[in-house]
C-alpha positions, 0 to 999 in steps of 0.5 A: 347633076349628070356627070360627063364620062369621058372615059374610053374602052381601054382599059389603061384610060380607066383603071387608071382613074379609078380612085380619082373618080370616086372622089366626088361628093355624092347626092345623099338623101337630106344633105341640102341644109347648110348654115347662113340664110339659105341652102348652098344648092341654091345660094349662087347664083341667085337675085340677092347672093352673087358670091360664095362669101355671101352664102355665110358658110362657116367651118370649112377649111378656108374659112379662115382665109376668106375676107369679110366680103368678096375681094378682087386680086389685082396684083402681080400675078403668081405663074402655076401651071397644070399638066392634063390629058385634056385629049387623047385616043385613050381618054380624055380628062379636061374636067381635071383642068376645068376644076383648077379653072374653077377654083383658080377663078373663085380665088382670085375673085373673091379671095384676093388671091395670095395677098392681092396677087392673082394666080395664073394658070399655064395649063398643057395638054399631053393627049396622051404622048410621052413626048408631050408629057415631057414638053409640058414638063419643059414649058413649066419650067421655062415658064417659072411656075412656083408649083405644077398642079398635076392632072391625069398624065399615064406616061409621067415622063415630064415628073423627072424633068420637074424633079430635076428643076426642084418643080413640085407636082401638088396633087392630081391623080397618081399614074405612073411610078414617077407620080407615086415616088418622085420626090417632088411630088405630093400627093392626096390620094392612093391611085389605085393603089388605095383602091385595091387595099380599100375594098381588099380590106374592108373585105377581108376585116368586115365582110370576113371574106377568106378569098377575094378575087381581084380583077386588073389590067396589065399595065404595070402601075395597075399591076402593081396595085393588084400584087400590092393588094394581094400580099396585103390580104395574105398578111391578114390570113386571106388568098388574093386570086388576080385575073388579069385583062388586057390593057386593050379591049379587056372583056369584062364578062370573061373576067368576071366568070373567071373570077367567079370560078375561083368561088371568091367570098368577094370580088373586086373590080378594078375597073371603070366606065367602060369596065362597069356595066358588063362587070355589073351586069354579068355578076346580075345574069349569074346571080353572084351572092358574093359581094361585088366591089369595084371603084368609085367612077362606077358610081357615077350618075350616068352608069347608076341610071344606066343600071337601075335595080342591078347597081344595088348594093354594089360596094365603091371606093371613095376617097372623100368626106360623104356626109355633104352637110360638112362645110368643106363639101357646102363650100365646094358646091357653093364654087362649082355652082358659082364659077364652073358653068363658065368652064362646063365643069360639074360638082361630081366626077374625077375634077374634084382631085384637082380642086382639092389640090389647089385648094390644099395649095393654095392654103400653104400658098398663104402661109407663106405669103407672096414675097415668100413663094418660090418652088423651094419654099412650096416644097419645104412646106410641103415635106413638112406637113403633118395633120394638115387639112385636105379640102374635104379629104383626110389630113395629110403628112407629106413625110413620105411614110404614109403608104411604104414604097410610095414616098409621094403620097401624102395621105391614101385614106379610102373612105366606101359606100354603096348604092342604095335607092340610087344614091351612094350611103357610106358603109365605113368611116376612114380607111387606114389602108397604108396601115393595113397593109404594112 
């Protein structure tokens, strides 16, 4: 499958999503077989397999939530909303909305919902307004939604307004400060703060690079990212250079000569869409022989197809399991297969944070149980969490410490690949970037 880039030229709209689209799960070579009766790629829809459950899919994380045959919710429904940039002169995200369509769809459908009770989802569109953002905030809250799956939201000025209400934001892809620190958010992945420390250390530790150049945009979280990174890099005995671009019209081809004038051992790019084909390009037409590093939705099929032989070798950022015969990234093809054609929604690109999400909620959803769920009880048991498993993503602990200074992460483990032969391949296991940074 192509996946829709829906990214702008604004350099803000793009770093910011960096890490989020990274966490795909790539197209590697020999990853179709799967357990039951038959390939999960080609288990639904089918002429004889009309559900997930029937596809018999075994060891994944829900596993232990699925009825023995599909089951309906029929009860009194459970409100959930969602805050996206579902449109926006600097972006639009409606993937991230479409992935909770999807996933909401499956377990309601098949799952039975939260002991017979049907989850419904409120979304709300901020198309890129901090007065928006802080309206979709108030609407969650008059709505009573026992928790806010967070989308893509840059101004995040509604987070506080949650926090506030004691309403918890689950997941998303991490923007703003108030993402990364608020104490009502949790989050399952490292924004590009992950990003920047992922490749910085698997530059300095196993490429042995000695100077790194690190290319961002002046927006301050970003910026933040990058200072991040670079004082990282100096703790391990490395020099960090940061060439910095506008958040407005970045040129990628003058920041790439800039930072190859520094005479970097490694290059890294935060940068996306837009950002990657001059970045990839350029670092070609000079004949750079330092490695090239950049995030993750740089990766995606339409820029891999776009580069050809040029995109090869080129090191990405990812945040999720890669090896697809792993049951949680079966299960998650053998959903997106089944109920995301209703809503356009693809395997690949930036949804598939959201889909984590929900699914890591809605597994402490049905610890708690339906009589039990209320903002308070989804946030005790958040905050509690240690080790618990993320649907195709690292394990997480909410206990605040994972990565200091940004108490809202739960987990900022960064997995990497590369291009090779037009598919991604991993060339490391699980990052502890929060670690290598301290």
């Amino acid at each position: 499958m192509r996946t829709r880039t829906l990214f702008t030229s604004l350099a803000v709209g793009l770093a910011l999503v960096a890490s989020a689209c990274s966490e795909s799960t790539p197209t590697t070579a020999g990853t179709s077989t799967t357990t039951g009766t038959s390939a999960t790629a080609d288990c639904v829809p089918g002429p004889s397999v009309t559900s997930v459950i029937d596809c018999h899919i075994t060891g994944s994380m829900l596993s232990s939530y699925m009825p023995a045959k599909p089951t309906k919710a029929t009860g009194t429904p459970i409100q959930l909303g969602t805050i996206n940039q579902d449109t926006g002169a600097t972006g639009a995200f409606p993937e991230l909305t479409a992935a909770d369509k999807t996933a909401f769809d499956f377990i309601n459908d098949e799952l039975g919902g939260v002991d017979g009770h049907p989850l419904v989802l409120t979304t709300c569109n901020t198309n890129f307004s901090p007065d928006l953002s802080q309206s979709c905030a108030q609407t969650m809250v008059s709505k009573k939604v026992v928790a806010v799956i967070g989308g893509i939201d840059v101004w995040g000025t509604g987070i506080a307004t949650l926090a506030e209400n004691k309403v918890p934001l689950v997941g998303g892809i991490p923007v703003s400060f108030d993402s990364m620190r608020s104490p009502y958010s949790f989050q399952f992945s490292g924004g590009t703060w992950g990003a920047a420390l992922g490749m910085s250390e698997y530059a300095v530790d196993t490429l042995k690079a000695k100077k790194i150049a690190i290319i961002y945009s002046e927006f301050p979280p970003i910026t933040d990212s990058a200072k991040l990174a670079q004082r990282a890099v100096a703790r391990h005995g490395g020099t960090a250079v940061l060439i910095s671009t506008p958040p407005i019209g970045a040129d990628m081809v003058a920041a790439i000569n800039q930072a190859a004038s520094t005479k970097p051992d490694a290059i890294v790019a935060l940068t996306a869409d837009a950002g990657c084909v001059p970045t990839i390009r350029t670092a070609q037409q000079l004949q750079l022989t330092m490695p090239v590093m950049l995030t993750g939705a740089c990766a995606a099929t339409k820029i891999v197809d776009e580069l050809g032989p040029a995109i090869e070798g080129k090191v990405f950022n990812l945040e999720a399991e890669l090896d697809q015969t792993k049951p949680d990234n079966r299960m998650y093809r053998a959903i997106v297969e089944r109920y995301g054609p209703k809503y356009n929604y693809q395997w690949q690109g930036a949804g598939t944070v959201s889909f984590r999400a929900v699914m890591n909620l809605y597994v402490q959803m049905r610890k708690i149980g339906a009589d039990k769920l209320s903002p308070a009880t989804i946030t005790a048991a958040l905050r509690a969490a240690h080790d618990e498993p993320s649907f195709f993503g690292h394990p997480y602990t909410c206990d605040g410490k994972q990565l200091d200074g940004y108490p809202s992460i739960c987990t900022a483990q960064q997995t990497l690949g590369k291009i090779s032969n037009a598919k991604i391949v991993p060339v490391t296991g699980w990052l502890d970037v929060a670690a290598w940074a301290r």
